[in-house]
Structure formats: structure tokens, C-alpha cells
C-alpha positions as CSV (number, residue, x, y, z in Angstrom):
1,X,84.8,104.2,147.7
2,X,87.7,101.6,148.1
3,X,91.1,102.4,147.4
4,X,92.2,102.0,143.9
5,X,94.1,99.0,143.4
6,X,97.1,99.5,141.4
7,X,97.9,97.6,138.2
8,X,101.5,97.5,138.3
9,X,102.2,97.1,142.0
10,X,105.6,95.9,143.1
11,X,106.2,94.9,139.2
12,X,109.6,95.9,137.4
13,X,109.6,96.9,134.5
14,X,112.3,98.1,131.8
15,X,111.6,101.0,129.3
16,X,114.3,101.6,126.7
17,X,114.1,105.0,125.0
18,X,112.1,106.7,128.1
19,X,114.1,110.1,128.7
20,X,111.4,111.8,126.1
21,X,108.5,111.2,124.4
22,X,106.3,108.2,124.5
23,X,108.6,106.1,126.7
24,X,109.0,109.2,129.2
25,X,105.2,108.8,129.5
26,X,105.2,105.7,129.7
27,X,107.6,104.9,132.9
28,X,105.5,107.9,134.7
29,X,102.3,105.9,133.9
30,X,104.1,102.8,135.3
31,X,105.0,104.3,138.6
32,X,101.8,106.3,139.1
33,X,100.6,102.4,138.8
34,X,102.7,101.0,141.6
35,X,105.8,99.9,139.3
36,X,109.8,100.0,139.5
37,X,110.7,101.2,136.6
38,X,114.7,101.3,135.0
39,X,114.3,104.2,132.5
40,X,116.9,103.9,129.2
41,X,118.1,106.5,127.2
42,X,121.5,108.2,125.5
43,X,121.0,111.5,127.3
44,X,122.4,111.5,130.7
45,X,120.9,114.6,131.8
46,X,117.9,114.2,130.7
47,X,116.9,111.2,132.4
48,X,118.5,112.5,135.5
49,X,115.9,115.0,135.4
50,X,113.1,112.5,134.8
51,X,114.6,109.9,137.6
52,X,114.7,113.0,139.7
53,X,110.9,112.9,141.0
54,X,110.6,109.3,141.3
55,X,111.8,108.7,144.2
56,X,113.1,104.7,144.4
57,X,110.6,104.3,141.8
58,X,113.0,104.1,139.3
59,X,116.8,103.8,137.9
60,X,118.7,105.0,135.4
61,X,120.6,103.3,132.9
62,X,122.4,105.2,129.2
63,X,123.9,103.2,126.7
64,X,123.1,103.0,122.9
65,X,120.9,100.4,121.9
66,X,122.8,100.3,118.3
67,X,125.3,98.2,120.3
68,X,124.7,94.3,121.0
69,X,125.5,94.0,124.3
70,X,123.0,97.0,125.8
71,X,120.4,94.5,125.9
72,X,121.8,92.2,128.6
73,X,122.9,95.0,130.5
74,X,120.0,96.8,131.0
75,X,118.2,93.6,132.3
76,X,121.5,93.1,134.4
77,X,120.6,96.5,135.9
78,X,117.1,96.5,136.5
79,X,117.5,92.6,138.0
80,X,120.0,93.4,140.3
81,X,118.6,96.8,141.5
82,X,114.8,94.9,142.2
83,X,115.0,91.7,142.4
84,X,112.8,90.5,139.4
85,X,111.7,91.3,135.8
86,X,107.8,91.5,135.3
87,X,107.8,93.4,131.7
88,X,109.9,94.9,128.7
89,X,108.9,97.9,127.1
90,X,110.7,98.2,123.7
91,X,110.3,101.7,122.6
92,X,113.9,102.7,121.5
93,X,113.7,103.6,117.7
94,X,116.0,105.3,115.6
95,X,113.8,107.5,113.3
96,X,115.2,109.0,110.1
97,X,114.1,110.0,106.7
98,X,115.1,108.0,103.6
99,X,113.8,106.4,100.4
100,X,115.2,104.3,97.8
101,X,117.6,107.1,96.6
102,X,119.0,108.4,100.0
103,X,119.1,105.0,102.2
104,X,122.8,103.1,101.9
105,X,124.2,100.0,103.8
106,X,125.3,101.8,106.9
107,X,121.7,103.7,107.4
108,X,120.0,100.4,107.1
109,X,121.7,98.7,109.0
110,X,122.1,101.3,111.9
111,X,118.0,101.1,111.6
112,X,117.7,97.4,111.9
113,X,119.7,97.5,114.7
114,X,117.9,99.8,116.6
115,X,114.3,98.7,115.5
116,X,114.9,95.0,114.8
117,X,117.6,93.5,116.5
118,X,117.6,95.3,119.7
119,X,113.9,94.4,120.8
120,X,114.7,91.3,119.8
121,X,117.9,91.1,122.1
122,X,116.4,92.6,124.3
123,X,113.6,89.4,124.6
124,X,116.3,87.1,124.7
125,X,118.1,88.7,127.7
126,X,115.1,88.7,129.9
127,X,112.9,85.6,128.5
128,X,114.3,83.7,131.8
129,X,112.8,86.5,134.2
130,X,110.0,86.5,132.2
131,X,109.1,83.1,132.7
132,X,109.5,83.2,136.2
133,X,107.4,86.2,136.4
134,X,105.2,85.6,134.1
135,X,105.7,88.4,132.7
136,X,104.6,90.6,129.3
137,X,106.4,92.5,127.1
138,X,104.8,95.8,124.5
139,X,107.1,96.5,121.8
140,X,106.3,100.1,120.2
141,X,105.7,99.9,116.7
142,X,104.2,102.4,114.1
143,X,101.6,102.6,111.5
144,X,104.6,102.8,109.2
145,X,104.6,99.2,109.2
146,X,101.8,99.1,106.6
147,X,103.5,100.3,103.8
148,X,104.8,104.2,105.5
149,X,105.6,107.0,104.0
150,X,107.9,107.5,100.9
151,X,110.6,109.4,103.3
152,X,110.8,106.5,105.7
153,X,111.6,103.5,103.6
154,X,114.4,101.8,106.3
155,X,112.0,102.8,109.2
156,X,109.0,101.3,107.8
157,X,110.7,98.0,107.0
158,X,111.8,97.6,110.6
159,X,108.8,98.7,112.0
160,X,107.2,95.7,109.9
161,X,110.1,93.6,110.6
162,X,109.1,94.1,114.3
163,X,105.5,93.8,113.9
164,X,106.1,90.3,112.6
165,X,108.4,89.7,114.8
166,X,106.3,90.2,118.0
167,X,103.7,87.6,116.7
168,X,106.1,85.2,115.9
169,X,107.6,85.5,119.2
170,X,104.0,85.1,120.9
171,X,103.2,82.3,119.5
172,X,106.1,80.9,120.8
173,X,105.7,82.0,124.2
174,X,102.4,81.8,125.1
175,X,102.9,78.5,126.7
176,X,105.7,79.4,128.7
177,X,103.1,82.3,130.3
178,X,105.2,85.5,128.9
179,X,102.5,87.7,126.7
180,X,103.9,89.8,123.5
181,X,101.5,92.6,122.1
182,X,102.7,94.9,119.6
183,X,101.4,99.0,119.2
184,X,101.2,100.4,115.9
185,X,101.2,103.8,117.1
186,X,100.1,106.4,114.8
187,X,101.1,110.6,114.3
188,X,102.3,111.7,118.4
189,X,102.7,115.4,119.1
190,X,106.5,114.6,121.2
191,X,109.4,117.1,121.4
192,X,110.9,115.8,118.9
193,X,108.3,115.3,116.3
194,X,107.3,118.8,116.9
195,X,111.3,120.0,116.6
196,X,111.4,118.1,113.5
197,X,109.1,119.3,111.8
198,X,110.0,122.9,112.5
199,X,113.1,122.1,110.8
200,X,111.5,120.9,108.1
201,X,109.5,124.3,107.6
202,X,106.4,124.3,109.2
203,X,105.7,127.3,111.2
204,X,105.7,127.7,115.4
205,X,102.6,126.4,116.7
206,X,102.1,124.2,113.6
207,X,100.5,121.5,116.3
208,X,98.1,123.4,117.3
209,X,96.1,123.5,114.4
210,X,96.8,120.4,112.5
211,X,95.8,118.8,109.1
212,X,92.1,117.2,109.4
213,X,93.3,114.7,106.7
214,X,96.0,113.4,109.2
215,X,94.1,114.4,112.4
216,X,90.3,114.3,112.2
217,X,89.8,115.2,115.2
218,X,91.2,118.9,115.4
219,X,93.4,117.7,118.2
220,X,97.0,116.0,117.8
221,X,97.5,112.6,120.5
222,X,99.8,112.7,123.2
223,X,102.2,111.2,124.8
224,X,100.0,110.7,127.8
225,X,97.5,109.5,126.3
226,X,99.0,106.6,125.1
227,X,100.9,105.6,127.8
228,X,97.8,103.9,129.7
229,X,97.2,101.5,126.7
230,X,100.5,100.0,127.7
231,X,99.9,99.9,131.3
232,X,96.4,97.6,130.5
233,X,98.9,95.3,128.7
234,X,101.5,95.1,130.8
235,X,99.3,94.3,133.7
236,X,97.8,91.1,135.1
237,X,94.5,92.7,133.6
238,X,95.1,91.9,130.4
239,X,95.8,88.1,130.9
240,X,95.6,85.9,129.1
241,X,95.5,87.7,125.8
242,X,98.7,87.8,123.9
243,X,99.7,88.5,120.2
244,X,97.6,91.6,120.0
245,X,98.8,93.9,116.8
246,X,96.7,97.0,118.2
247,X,96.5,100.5,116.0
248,X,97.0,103.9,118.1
249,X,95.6,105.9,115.6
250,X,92.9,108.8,115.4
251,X,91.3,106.7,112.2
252,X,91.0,103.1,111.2
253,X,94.4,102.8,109.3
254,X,93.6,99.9,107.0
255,X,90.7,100.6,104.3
256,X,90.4,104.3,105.5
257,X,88.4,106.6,103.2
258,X,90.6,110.1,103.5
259,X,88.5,112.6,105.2
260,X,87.9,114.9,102.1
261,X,86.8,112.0,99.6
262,X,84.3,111.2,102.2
263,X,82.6,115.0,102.4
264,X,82.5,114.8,98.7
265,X,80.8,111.7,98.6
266,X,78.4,113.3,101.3
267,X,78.0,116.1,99.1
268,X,76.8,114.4,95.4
């Protein structure tokens, strides 16, 4: 057998929120593909550690992507440490509980900056690379963006918000050669999801045996496992396809029959 070709080889690419989680997976899929990677976070030590075993693979940058001028720094950074820009990975996303009664002006808008504004910043500071490159970019939505639950009123707005926005931002694109597809990404077993729901009074070990009605398959997704979806699309594989809206979910999200109504249809 031939060598494997790698996907991502001599590509740079820019991760924001990768020093846990879903983005942490995701720059170690990158490299394992042949990619530079500039990992983002707000945890210093953290993405030390990750940076760590990458060798020159990757570079670190932390700064808060709440603030407006993040954007063009981190594409400042990966530039002028590799040379190029080849793909965006816009993963950051504050996540916090609110509904109508809880949410005010300053969590809103803390939300929208985070979800919203900073992908779309973050398009705008690199679009020039892009084009060069002919590069892609994945922006790291949720299945929130539907309608989401009654706790997560401001995060399911911006999660639409960005939905629309990466089609919007496609279709302007596509001629210029710089691909946009978007990831609804459903319920992820990551450190923090599991450390929030602790807090929130579900037991030790809750993950290990989760709800069938949320996950039918007895077994919760991970990190890892969706990290090579973005890979496919950040690659040269996936051209010329772009405007994708894709669902990372263990069921089909839109018309889904909950697992219980359909037994007792089985059963009459």
C-alpha cells in the first residue's frame, strides 16, 4: 500500500476556542493531517499544554474573542508565523443559560459578540489570505439554531444568527474561490459539558449511561469524532462544494419522531 496522502499538508489553518473540547480536537486532527495550526484560547496554561506535543506544528495565541480587535490579531499571528492562511475554524462560543426572564442587555450582547460578530470579524480579517489561498472556512454551530432549548434563548439566537450568516457569506464568496460550510453540531460529551452538568445535579458518571431520548445510540459523541468532519471540509477534497448547513447529530433533528413515541407506535 502507498503512503497516505495527507489532506491538510503544508496548509495553515486558525482554530479559535481550541485549548478544550471540540476545537482541541480539532487542531490535533489538523496536524495528524499535515497542517500548521495557531490554536486560540483564554487559558494560557492550557493551551501550553496542548501546543506542547506539536512540535512546530502549531502556535499559540490567548486573547478574548469578546473584544473586536482579536480577530485581526490572530490572523496577524498565524500569517506572520507561516506564511499563508488556507482556513478559519470559528469554534469560540460563549455558552450560557438564559430565557426570556434571566437574559438582559449586557448577556446578549456579550453572546452576540462571541457567537456573531467575532466569526464574522474573524472572515473579514482573513478574506484577503483566503482568496489567495483559496481557502475554506467551518464555522461551528449548534442544533440550537432550530429553535434550542428554553434555557438557551441568547445562545440559540446567535447560533441561528451564525447559521445564516455563513450562507449568506458563501454565496458571496464562492466566486472569489473561498468555501463557507456551517456544522450544527448536536449533544458532545467535552469537559465542560460534562462539568456542567455535574453542577447542575446529575450524578458522576452521568455520561456513561445517557438518556436514549437524547442519545439513541447508548453512546454520547465525542470530541474526536467530530473533528474529522471538519478536516473533509477544510480540505481540497471537499472542493467545490460550499454553503453546506450539515447536522452532527445522533438523529435527524428536523421532523424527528422522539424515540419513545416511535416504540409505542410499534407497539399498537
Amino acid at each position: 500500500m502507498g503512503k497516505k496522502t495527507l489532506r491538510l499538508k503544508d496548509k495553515v489553518i486558525i482554530v479559535t476556542g481550541s485549548t478544550t473540547g471540540i476545537g482541541e480536537a480539532i487542531v490535533r486532527a489538523c496536524v495528524v493531517e499535515g497542517a500548521n495550526v495557531l490554536v486560540h484560547g483564554r487559558n494560557k496554561e492550557r493551551g501550553e499544554h496542548i501546543i506542547a506535543n506539536l512540535s512546530d506544528k502549531a502556535k499559540l495565541y490567548i486573547g478574548d474573542m469578546s473584544d473586536p480587535l482579536t480577530p485581526q490579531r490572530l490572523v496577524d499571528t498565524a500569517v506572520n508565523a507561516f506564511g499563508k492562511l488556507d482556513g478559519i475554524v470559528n469554534n469560540a462560543a460563549h455558552i450560557i443559560r438564559s430565557n426570556l426572564y434571566t437574559t438582559n442587555v449586557d448577556l446578549f450582547n456579550k453572546v452576540m459578540d462571541v457567537n456573531v460578530r467575532a466569526p464574522l470579524l474573524m472572515t473579514k480579517a482573513g478574506i484577503e489570505h483566503l482568496k489567495r489561498t483559496q481557502g475554506a472556512i467551518v464555522n461551528i454551530g449548534s442544533i440550537n439554531a432550530y429553535t434550542g432549548e428554553p434555557n438557551q434563548l441568547d445562545y440559540s439566537m446567535a447560533k441561528a444568527a451564525l447559521m445564516t450568516q455563513s450562507r449568506n457569506l458563501a454565496n458571496l464568496l464562492a466566486s472569489d474561490q473561498v468555501r463557507i460550510t456551517h456544522f450544527n453540531v448536536g449533544w458532545v460529551i467535552t469537559p465542560n459539558e460534562y462539568n456542567l452538568k455535574i453542577s447542575e445535579g446529575l450524578p458522576e458518571g452521568w455520561s456513561d449511561k445517557p438518556d436514549p431520548e437524547n442519545v439513541p445510540t447508548g453512546k454520547m459523541t465525542r470530541p474526536e469524532e467530530i473533528a474529522p468532519h471538519i478536516v473533509f471540509w477544510l480540505s481540497n477534497d471537499s472542493r467545490p462544494i460550499t454553503g453546506s448547513v450539515i447536522d452532527l447529530e445522533q438523529f435527524p433533528v428536523i421532523g424527528r419522531i422522539p424515540l419513545k413515541e416511535n416504540t409505542d407506535k410499534k407497539e399498537s
